[in-house]
C-alpha positions, 0 to 999 in steps of 0.5 A, a space after each residue: 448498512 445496505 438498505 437497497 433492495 437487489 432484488 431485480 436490479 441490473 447491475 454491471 460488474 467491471 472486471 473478472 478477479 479477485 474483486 470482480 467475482 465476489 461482487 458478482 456472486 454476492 449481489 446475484 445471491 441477492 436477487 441482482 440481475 448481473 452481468 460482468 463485463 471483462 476486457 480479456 477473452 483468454 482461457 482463464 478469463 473463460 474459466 471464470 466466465 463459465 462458472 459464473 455462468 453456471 450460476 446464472 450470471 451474465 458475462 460478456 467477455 472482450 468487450 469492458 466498454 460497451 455499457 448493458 442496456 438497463 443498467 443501474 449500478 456499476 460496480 468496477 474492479 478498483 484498477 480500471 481507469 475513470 476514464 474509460 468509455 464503460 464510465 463515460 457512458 455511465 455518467 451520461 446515463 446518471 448510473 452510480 459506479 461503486 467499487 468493491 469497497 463500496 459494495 463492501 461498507 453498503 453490505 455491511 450486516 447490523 453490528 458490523 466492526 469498526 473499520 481503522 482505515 490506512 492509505 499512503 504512496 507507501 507503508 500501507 500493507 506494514 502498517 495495516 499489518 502492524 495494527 492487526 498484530 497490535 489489536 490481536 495482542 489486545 484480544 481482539 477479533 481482527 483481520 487485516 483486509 481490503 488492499 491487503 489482498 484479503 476481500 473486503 467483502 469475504 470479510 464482511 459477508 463471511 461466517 467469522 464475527 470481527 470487532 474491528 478490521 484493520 483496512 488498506 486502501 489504495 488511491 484507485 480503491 478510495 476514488 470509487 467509495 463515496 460513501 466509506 466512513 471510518 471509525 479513525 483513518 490515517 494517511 501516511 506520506 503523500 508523492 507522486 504515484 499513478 498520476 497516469 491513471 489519476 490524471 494529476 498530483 491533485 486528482 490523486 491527494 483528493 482521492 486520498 483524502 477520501 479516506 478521512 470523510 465522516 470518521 468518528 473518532 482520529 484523523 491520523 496525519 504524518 506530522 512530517 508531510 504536511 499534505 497529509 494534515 492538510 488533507 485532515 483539515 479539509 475533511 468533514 469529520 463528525 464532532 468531536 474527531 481529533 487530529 492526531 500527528 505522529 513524528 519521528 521527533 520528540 512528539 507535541 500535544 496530541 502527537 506520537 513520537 519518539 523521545 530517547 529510542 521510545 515511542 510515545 504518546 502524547 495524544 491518549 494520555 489524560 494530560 496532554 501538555 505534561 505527560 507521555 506514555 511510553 508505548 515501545 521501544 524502537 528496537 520493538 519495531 522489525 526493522 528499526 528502519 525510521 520509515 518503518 518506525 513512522 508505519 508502527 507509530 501510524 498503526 499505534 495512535 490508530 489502535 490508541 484510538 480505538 482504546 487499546 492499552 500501551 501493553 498491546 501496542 508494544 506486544 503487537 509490534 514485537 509479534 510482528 513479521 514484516 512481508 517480504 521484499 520490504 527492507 528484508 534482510 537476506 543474507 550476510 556475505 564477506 562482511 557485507 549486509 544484503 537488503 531486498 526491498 523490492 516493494 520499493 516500486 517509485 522513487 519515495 519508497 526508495 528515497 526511505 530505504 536509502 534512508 535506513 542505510 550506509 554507505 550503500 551500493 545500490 541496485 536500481 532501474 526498472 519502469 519509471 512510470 513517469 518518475 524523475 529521480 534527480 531529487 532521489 540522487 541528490 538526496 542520497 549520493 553522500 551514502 553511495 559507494 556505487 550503483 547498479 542499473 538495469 531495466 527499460 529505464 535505467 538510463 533516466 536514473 544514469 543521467 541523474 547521478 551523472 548530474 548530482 553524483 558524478 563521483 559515484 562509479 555506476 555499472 550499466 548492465 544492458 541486458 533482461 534476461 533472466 540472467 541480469 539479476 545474478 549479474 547485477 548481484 555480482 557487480 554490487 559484490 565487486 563494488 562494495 566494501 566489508 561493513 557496505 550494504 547491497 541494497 535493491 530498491 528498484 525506485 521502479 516498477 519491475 514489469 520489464 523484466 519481472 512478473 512482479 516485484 515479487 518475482 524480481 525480489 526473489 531474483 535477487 535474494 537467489 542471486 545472493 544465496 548462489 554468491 554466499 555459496 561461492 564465497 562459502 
């Protein structure tokens, strides 16, 4: 709970957006002397700038390095790099820096909900959204929020009354809370991501093993990625917080799993050495994909933990309706099964969704963000029946199945217009057999070609459509 008086203390917002103008708005409302510092001096960013202004707000636009004389807090948008002069210089000055998180659990009201907290390189927003569904089913006031693209503070600041949320959050999110605790939190999977704006693959974990810091009751863990439980065993709990696993296998004492196509808990039962309780079936989860089935295990101990019923854990996942461009399904065209998972922006997302599926012709390439895919390949080569390249770095993608899968017949499509989608959907077609599946999981970003991955997913899934209407 917020025990800092605002009233007359400067603060620096970092950032116009999504997060940036309700912090301003909220700590003005407070009596904070705010100024917003943006980088960008373009029409929108003035927009922005004038209403905040209206409300007596300083902004200073073009110019997010410079830090305001008097400041005594930052507080930054999650996606500015620490290593910008704005924090150099805020550290010299022993001035705090907060993100929005941070302002979020220190504006917390008396009786505020319980946060169940999730970070990952991948799976964050399906299984946030899982446990929503899950705690909805069980009657409980939720909302799935933080990275989710829902503001924390909105959440916490809002008129609706919750009795738990259900938060995502990133790496960037977490480097700037240091005093976020959670009532249970869980870490999914832990590869290489962002290691440009966190400077190493060290650096990045720490950050996301903030996450478990002081949680009351479960640190969840991937049972099968033992960085994660290492990031459990490191982290200062408070007593009595037990460590729960969750496993695509047959689950130990304190774990989930899955026994015989069920999921099950061995970790909120009264008996942990003898008994299991049966939670859902697999087929309960859409899709049925195992990484998918990891998120809905990871979601399940998180709400077990806060004392809900198997009943509810198995009805929220039957309700549950993945977002799309994640493993979405999109069409069925002469026998072959289309899947656009174009939220698989690094390689171990698309290394999962390779996973789910065969024999595959996949479409790939994009920004590589410093990502090498040999191990991808040679990990995926037995289930491909060709590949289809494009973007700025295909050509890295190329070069490693040249080394581990030669057989594989690639098509190099040297091209970014706005046409190269529909023509890479047409090479995949040529390419596959009936009972195939089509499968875009770029193992990239999409900004060479594509607003976003959004954008390119629905690229793809219009190319289909056009090809199914050819083929009638």
């Amino acid at each position: 709970m917020s025990t800092v008086d605002w009233q007359g203390k400067h603060v620096t917002v970092a950032g116009l957006g999504v997060s940036g103008i309700p912090a301003a708005r909220a700590l003005h409302e407070r009596g904070a002397l705010v100024t917003v510092v943006n980088d960008g001096d373009d029409e929108r960013s003035r927009a922005q700038a004038a209403e905040l202004e209206a409300l007596g707000i300083t902004v200073r636009l073009g110019d997010g390095d410079t830090l305001p004389p008097s400041t005594e807090l930052v507080v930054t948008a999650p996606g500015w790099k620490p290593g910008k002069p704005l924090f150099r210089a805020a550290a010299e000055a022993d001035v705090p820096v907060w993100g929005d998180v941070e302002l979020a659990w220190r504006l917390r009201g008396p009786g505020a909900a319980p946060w169940l907290a999730v970070t990952g390189t991948n799976g964050k927003t399906t299984t946030v959204r899982m446990l929503a569904s899950i705690l909805e089913a069980a009657g409980l006031r939720t909302a799935a929020v933080g990275n989710i693209g829902v503001s924390l503070l909105d959440a916490v600041l809002g008129e609706q009354t919750y009795d738990v949320l259900a938060v995502e959050l990133s790496s960037y999110q977490l480097h700037w809370a240091p005093s976020l605790r959670a009532d249970s939190a869980a870490v999914l999977n832990l590869a290489p991501d962002h290691l440009d704006w966190h400077g190493s693959m060290d650096a990045y974990t720490a950050d996301k093993g903030r996450i478990y810091e002081g949680n009351r009751v479960a640190c969840v863990y991937n049972a099968q990625d033992t960085a994660t439980e290492e990031l459990v065993r490191a982290a200062d709990v408070e007593e009595g917080c037990r460590a729960i696993g969750f496993t695509l296998g047959t689950p130990g004492p304190s774990q989930l799993g899955v026994v015989d196509g069920i999921l099950v808990d061995r970790a909120f039962v009264a008996d942990r050495q003898k008994q299991a309780q049966e939670l859902a079936l697999v087929g309960d989860v859409n899709p049925p994909a195992p990484h998918n089935i990891a998120n809905a295990l990871a979601a399940a101990a998180l709400a077990r933990a806060f004392g809900v019923e198997p009943a509810a854990v198995r009805d929220g996942l039957r309700a549950f309706r993945p977002d799309a461009h994640r493993i979405e399904h999109v069409a069925d065209v002469a026998s072959v099964m289309y899947i656009d998972d174009s939220k698989a922006t690094n390689t171990h997302a698309a290394e999962a969704s390779l996973a789910a599926y065969e024999p595959i012709v996949w479409i790939a390439g994009g920004l590589a963000k410093g990502a090498t895919f040999d191990a991808l390949v040679t990990g995926a080569a037995k289930r491909l029946r060709g590949v289809v390249l494009m973007g700025a770095d295909r050509a890295l993608i190329r070069e490693a199945l040249a080394r581990h899968a030669p057989e594989v017949p690639v098509v190099d499509l040297d091209r970014t217009d706005t046409g190269a989608m529909s023509e890479a959907v047409r090479e995949a077609a040529r390419l596959a057999r009936s009972g195939d599946t089509v499968l875009l999981a770029p193992a990239c970003a999409s900004m060479d070609m594509f607003v976003n991955y959004n954008k390119r997913g629905e690229a793809f899934a219009d190319a289909v459509r056009e090809l199914a209407d050819e083929r009638g």
